[in-house]
C-alpha positions as CSV (number, residue, x, y, z in Angstrom):
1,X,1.4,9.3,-30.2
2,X,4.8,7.5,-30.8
3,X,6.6,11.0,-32.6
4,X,8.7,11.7,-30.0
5,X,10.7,7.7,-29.9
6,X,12.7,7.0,-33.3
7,X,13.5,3.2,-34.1
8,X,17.2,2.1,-34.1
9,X,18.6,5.5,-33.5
10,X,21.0,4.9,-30.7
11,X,23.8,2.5,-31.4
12,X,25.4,-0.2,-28.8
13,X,28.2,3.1,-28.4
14,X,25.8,5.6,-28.2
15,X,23.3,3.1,-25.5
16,X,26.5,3.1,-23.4
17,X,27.5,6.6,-23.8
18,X,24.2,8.0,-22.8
19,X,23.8,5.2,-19.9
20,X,27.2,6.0,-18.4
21,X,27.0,9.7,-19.4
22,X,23.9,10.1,-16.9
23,X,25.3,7.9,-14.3
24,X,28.7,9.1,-14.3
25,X,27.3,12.7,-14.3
26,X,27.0,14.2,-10.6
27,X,27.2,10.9,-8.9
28,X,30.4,10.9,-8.2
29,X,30.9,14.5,-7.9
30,X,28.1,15.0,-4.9
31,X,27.9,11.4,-3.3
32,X,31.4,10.4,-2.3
33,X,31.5,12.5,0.4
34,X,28.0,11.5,1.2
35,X,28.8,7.8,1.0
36,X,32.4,8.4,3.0
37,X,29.9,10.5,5.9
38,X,28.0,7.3,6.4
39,X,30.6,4.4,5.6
40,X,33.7,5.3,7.2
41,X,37.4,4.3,5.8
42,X,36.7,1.7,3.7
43,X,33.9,4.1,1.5
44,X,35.3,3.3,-2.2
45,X,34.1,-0.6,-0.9
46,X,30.9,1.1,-1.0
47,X,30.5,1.5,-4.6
48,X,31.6,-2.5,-5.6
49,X,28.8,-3.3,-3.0
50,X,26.0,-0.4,-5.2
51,X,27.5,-2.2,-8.0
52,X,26.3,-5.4,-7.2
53,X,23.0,-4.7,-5.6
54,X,22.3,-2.7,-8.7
55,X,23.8,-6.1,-10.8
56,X,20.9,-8.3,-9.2
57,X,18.3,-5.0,-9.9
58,X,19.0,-4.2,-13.3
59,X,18.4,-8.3,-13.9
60,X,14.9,-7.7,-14.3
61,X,14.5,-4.8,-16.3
62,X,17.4,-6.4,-18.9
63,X,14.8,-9.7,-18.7
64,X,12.2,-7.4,-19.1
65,X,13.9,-5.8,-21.8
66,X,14.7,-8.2,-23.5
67,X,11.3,-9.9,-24.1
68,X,9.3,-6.2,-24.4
69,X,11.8,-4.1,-26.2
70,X,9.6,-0.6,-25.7
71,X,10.3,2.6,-25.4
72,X,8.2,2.4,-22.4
73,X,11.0,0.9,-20.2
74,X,9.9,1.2,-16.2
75,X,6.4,2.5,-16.7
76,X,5.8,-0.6,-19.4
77,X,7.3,-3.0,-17.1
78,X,5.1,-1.5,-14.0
79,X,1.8,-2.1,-16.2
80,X,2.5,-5.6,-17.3
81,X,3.2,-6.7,-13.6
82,X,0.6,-4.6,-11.8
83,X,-2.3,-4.1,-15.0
84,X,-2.9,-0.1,-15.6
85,X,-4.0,1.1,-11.9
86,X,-2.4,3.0,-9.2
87,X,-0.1,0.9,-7.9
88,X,2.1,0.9,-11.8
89,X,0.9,4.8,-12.2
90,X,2.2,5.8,-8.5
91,X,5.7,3.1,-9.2
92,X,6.2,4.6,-12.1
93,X,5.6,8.2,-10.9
94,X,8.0,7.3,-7.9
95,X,10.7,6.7,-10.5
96,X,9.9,9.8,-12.7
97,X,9.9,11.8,-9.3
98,X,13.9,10.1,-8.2
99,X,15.2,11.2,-11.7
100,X,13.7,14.7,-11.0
101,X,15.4,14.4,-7.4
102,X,18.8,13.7,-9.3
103,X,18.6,16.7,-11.5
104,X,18.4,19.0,-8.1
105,X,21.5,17.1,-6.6
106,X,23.1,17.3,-10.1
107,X,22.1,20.7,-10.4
108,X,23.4,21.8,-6.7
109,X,26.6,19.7,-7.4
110,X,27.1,22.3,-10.2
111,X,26.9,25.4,-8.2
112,X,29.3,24.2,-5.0
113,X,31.8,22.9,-7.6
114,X,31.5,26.6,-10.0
115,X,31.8,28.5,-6.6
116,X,35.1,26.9,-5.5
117,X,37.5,28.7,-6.6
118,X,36.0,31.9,-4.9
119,X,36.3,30.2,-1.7
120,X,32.5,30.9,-1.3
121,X,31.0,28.4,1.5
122,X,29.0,25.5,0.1
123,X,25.8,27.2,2.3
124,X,25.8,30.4,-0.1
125,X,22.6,31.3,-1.7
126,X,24.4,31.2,-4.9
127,X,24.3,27.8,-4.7
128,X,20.6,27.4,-5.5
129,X,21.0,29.9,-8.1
130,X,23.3,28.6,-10.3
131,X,22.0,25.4,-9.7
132,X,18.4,27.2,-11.4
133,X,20.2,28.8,-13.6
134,X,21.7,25.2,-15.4
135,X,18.2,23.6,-15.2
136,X,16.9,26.6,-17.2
137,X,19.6,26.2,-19.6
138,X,19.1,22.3,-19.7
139,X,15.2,23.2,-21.0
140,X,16.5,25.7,-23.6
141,X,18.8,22.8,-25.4
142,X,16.1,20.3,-24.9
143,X,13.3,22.5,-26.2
144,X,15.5,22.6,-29.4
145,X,15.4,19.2,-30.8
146,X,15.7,15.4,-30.1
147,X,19.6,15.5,-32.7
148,X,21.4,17.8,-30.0
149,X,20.7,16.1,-27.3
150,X,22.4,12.7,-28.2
151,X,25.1,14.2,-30.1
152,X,26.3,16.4,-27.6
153,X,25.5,13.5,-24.9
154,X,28.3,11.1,-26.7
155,X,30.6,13.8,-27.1
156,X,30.2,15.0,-23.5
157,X,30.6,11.1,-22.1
158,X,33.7,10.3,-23.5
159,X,35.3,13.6,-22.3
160,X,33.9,13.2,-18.9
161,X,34.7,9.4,-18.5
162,X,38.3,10.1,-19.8
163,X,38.8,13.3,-17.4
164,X,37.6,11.3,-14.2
165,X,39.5,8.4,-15.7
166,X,42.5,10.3,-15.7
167,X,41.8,12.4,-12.6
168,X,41.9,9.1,-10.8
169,X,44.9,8.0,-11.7
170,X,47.1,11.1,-11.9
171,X,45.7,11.3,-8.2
172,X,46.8,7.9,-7.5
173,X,50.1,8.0,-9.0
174,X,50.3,11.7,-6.6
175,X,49.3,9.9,-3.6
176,X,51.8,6.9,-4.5
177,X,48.9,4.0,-5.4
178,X,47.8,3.5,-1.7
179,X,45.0,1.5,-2.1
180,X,44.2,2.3,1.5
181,X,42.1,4.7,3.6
182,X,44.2,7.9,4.4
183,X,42.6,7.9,7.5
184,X,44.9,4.9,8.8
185,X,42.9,1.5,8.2
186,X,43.0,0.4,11.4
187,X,39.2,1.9,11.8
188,X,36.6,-0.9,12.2
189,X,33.8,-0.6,9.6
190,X,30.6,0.2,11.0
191,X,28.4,-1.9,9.4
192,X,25.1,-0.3,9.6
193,X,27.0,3.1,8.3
194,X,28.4,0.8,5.8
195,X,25.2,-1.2,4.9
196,X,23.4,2.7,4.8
197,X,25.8,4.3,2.2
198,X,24.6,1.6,-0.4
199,X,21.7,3.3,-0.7
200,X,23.9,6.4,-2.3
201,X,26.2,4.1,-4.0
202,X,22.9,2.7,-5.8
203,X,21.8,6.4,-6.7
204,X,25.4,6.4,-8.4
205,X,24.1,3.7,-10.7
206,X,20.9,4.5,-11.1
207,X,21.3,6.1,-14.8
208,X,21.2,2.9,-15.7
209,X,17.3,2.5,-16.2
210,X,17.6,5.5,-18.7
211,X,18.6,3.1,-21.6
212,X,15.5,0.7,-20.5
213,X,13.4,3.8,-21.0
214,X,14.8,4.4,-24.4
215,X,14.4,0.6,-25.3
216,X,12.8,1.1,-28.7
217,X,15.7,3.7,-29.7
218,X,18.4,1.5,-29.6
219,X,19.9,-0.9,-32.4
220,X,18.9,-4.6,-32.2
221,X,17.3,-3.8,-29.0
222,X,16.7,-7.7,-28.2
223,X,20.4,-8.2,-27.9
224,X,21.9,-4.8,-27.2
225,X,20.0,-3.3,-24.7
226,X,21.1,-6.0,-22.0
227,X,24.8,-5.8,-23.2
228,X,24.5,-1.8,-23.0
229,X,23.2,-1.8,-19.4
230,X,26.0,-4.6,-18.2
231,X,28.9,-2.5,-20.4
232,X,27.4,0.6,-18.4
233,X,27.9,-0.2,-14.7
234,X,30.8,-2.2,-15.4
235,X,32.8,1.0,-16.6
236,X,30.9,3.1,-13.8
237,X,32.3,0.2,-11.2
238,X,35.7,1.1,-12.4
239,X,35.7,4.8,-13.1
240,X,34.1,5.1,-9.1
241,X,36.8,3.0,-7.9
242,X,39.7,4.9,-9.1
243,X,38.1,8.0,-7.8
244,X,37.3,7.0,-4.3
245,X,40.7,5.3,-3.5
246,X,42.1,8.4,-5.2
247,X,40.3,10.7,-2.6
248,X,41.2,8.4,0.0
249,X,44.7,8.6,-0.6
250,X,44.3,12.5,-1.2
251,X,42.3,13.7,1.6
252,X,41.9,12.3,5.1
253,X,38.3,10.7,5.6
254,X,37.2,14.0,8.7
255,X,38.5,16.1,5.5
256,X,36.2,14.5,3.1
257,X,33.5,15.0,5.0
258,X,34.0,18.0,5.8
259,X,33.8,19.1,2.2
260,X,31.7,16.2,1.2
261,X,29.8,19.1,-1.2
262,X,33.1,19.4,-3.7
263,X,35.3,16.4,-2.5
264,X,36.7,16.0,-5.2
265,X,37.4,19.2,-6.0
266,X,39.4,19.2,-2.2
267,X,41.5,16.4,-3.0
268,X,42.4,17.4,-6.2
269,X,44.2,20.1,-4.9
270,X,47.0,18.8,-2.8
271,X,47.4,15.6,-4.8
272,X,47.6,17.1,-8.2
273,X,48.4,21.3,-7.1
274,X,46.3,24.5,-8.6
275,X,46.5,23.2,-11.7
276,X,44.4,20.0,-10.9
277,X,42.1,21.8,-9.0
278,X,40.8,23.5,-11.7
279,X,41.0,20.7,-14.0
280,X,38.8,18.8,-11.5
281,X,36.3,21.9,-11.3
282,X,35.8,22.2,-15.3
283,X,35.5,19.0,-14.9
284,X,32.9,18.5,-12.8
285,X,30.9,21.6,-14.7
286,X,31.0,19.5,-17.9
287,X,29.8,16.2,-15.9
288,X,27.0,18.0,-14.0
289,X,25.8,20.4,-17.1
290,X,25.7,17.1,-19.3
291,X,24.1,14.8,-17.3
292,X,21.6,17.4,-16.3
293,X,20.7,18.2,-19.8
294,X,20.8,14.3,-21.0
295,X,18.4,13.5,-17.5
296,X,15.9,16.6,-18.2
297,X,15.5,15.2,-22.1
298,X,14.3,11.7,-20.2
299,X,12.9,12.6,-17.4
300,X,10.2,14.4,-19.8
301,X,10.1,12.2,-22.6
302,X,8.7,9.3,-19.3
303,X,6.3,11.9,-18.4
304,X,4.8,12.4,-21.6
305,X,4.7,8.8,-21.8
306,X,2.9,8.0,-18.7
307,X,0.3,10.7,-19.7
308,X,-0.1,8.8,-23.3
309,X,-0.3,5.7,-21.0
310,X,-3.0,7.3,-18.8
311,X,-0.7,6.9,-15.6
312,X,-1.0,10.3,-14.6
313,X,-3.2,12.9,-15.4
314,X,-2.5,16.3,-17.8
315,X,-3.1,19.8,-17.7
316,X,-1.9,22.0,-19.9
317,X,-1.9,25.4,-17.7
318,X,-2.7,27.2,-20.5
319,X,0.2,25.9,-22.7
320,X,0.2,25.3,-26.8
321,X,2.5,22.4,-28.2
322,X,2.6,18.8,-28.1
323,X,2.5,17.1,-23.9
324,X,6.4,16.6,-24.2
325,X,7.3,20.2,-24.3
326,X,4.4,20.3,-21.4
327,X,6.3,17.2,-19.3
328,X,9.9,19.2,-20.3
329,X,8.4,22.4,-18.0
330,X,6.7,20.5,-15.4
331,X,10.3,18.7,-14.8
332,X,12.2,21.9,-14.6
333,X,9.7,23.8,-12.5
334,X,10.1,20.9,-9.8
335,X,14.0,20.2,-9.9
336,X,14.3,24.0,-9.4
337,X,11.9,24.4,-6.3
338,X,13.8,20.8,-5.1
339,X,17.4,22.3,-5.6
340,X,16.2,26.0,-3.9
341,X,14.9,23.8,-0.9
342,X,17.1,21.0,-0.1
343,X,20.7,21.0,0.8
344,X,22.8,17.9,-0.4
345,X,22.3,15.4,1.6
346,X,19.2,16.0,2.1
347,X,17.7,15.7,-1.9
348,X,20.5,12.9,-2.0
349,X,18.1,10.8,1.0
350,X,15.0,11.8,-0.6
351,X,16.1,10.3,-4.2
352,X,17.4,6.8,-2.3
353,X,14.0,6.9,-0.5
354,X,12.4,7.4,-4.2
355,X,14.4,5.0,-5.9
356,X,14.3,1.8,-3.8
357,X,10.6,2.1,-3.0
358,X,9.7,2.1,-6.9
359,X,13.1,-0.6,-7.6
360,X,11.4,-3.3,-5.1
361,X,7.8,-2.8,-6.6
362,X,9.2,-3.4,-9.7
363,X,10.7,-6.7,-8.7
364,X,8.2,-7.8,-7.2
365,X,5.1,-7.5,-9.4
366,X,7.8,-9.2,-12.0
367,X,8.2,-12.5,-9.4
368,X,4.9,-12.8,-8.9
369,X,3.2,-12.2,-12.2
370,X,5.4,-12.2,-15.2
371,X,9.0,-14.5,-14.0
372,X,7.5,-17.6,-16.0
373,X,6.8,-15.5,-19.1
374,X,10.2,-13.8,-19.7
375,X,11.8,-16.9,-17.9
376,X,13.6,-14.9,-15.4
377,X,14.9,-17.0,-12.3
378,X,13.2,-16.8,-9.2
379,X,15.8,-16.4,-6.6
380,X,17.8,-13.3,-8.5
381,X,14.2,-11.5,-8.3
382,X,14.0,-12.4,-4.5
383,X,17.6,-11.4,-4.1
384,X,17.2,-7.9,-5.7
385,X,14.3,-7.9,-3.4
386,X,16.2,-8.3,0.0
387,X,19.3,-6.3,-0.9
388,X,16.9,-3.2,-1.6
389,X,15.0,-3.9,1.4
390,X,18.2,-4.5,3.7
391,X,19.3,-1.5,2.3
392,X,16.0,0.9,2.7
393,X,15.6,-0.8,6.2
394,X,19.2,0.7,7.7
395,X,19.4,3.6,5.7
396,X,15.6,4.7,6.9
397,X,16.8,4.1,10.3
398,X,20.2,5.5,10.3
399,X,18.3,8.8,8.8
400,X,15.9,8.3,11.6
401,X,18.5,9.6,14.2
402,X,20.5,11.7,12.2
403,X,17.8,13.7,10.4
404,X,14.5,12.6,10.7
405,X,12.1,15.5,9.3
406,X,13.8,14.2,5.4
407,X,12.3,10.7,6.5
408,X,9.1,12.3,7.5
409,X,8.9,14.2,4.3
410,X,10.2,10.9,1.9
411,X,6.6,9.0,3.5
412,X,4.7,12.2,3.1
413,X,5.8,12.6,-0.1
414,X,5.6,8.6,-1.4
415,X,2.2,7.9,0.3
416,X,0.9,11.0,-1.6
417,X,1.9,9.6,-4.8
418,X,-0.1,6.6,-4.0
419,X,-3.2,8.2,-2.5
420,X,-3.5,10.7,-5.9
421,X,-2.8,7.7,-8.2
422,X,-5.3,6.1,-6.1
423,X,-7.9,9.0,-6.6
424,X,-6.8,9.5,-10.2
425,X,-7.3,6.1,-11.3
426,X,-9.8,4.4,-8.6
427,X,-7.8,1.0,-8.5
428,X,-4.8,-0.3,-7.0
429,X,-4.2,-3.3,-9.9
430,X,-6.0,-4.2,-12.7
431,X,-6.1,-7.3,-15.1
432,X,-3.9,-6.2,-18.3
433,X,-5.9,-6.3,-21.3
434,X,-3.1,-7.4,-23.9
435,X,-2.6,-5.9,-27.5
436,X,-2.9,-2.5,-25.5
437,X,-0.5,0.4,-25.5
């Protein structure tokens, strides 16, 4: 069942468009005030540190890449480093489930940003709504063909890039290039905040593993898919850069975290006038709507995947049409309950949890079983390893005191994957027979 993945459609351009379009998509809009809550004054430092850690991370899956070129990506490197049982089905799940988390915070970032210039407070139930209402609209494009959805996602990076691009700087050049906390720098950094707010900045890059998953698609995949996802968070690196410091030098950090839902939005304002601010808004209703739409069109294209792969199980709840159109509902249906649920914060903790649970599996089945084979050096695999553990480890704890039922429900919620991969496919590993999927 290979329909759905076309050879060579996706160019080196195109890789990078859709790998930057989906990082560069709410990220920014919804985490820096997230990451400026927990890190303090010096928060655009934040995002060079995600950068790196996700440098070291994203390593293995160009290694991987690089020697298994499949449209497969995660779930294909989970099952050659773990053999088709739970422990690949429930990783690869884990990372399904943290894309689905993004579209909710995407998806929420949409409706505080649209409700902005009514003044309406970030807690209105209107929120949630128009948050459902764009992931209803993000099934409608994708239930209309695979030719929309890259089109419109190249056209829609390259606007969105430029319009944060020059956000950034005209908010620099407002603010007079202070490349300095407003807050007054004389604030000590507190570290564990510091070390905590990774774990956001990571979720920032995260879009990265969408071009692994489209592997197959792209050109020359031996050579470009490595040079898309290095081209990709090197631009994001950038383009985060000149919007934190341009915040910072807009907005005061207590400011920032007081409207940590539409930051940017708030410091477009007085840096850049009315006219700005709704710049910045349109802006961010193009970057939400696009990633959203270019995350749903993965998100059930890995789904459908894992249930060709016999990772997870299907049912069709009484549905006609091939399993993708299936996956495409299933995604929806849970990034809509997610987004009605959770504030912010809150789906932006659960994702991190998600995320750096399935990231360090990855790496490590990779060390241990398959580093020799795609001759991938040891200590960069280790490395990824600590840096994702250092940074689960304070973030877990930090969330501990501040809000502890969203740690509860990230273990619920992660051992439950486990135990119903566990029942679904009675083992934990399994030798790989090769010349399989």
């Amino acid at each position: 069942m290979k329909s759905d993945y076309q050879a060579n459609s996706i160019t080196l351009t195109g890789g990078v468009s859709m790998g930057t379009g989906v990082m560069i998509g709410a990220g920014i809009f919804a985490l820096t005030g997230q990451i400026a809550e927990l890190a303090g004054p010096w928060f655009p430092l934040s995002f060079i540190a995600g950068g790196i850690v996700t440098g070291f991370s994203a390593y293995t899956y160009v290694k991987m890449s690089n020697a298994f070129p499949s449209a497969g990506g995660i779930a294909m490197i989970l099952q050659k480093a773990y053999g088709p049982g739970a422990i690949a089905a429930a990783a690869a799940l884990l990372m399904a489930l943290s894309m689905v988390i993004n579209e909710s915070l995407v998806a929420r970032t949409f409706g505080a940003y649209v409700l902005r210039p009514f003044e309406l407070e970030a807690g209105s139930i209107l929120v949630p709504a128009l948050g459902v209402g764009l992931i209803v609209f993000a099934y409608l494009v994708n239930i209309s063909g695979n030719r929309s959805v890259g089109l419109f996602s190249v056209v829609m990076a390259f606007l969105k890039i430029g319009g944060i691009a020059a956000f950034g700087i005209a908010a620099l050049v407002a603010g007079g290039f202070t490349f300095e906390p407003a807050s007054g720098s004389s604030q000590s950094i507190p570290i564990a905040g510091f070390t905590a707010s990774i774990a956001f900045s990571i979720l920032a890059f995260k879009g990265f593993t969408t071009i692994t998953n489209s592997g197959a698609e792209i050109v020359d995949p031996h050579r470009n898919v490595g040079r898309t996802i290095i081209i990709s968070i090197a631009i994001c690196v950038v383009v985060y850069l000149l919007v934190a410091f341009a915040v910072g030098s807009s907005l005061s950090l207590d400011e920032i975290v007081a409207a940590k839902d539409y930051s940017l939005a708030e410091a477009a304002e007085p840096a850049l006038g009315p006219y700005g601010f709704y710049f910045t808004i349109a802006l961010a209703v193009v970057a939400t709507a696009s990633g959203l739409l270019a995350s749903v069109f993965a998100v059930s294209r890995m789904l459908a995947m894992l249930t060709d792969m016999k990772m997870i199980p299907h049912s069709h709840f009484g549905m006609s049409g091939p399993i993708r159109e299936h996956t495409l509902v299933y995604t929806v249906v849970i990034a809509g309950v997610l987004t009605v649920l959770f504030d912010l914060s809150r789906i932006a903790s659960l994702g991190a949890f998600f995320y750096l649970v399935m990231d360090i599996l990855i790496h490590w089945g990779v060390f241990r079983r398959l580093r020799h084979e795609i001759d991938a050096s040891g200590w960069v695999l280790i490395m990824a390893i600590a840096l994702d553990a250092l940074v689960l480890g304070v973030f877990g704890a930090i969330k501990l005191q501040s809000d502890p039922l969203i740690v509860v429900i990230a273990v619920a919620a992660i051992a439950a994957v486990f135990a119903y991969e566990r029942v679904f496919l009675s083992r934990w590993t399994a030798e790989e027979k090769h010349g399989g999927h």
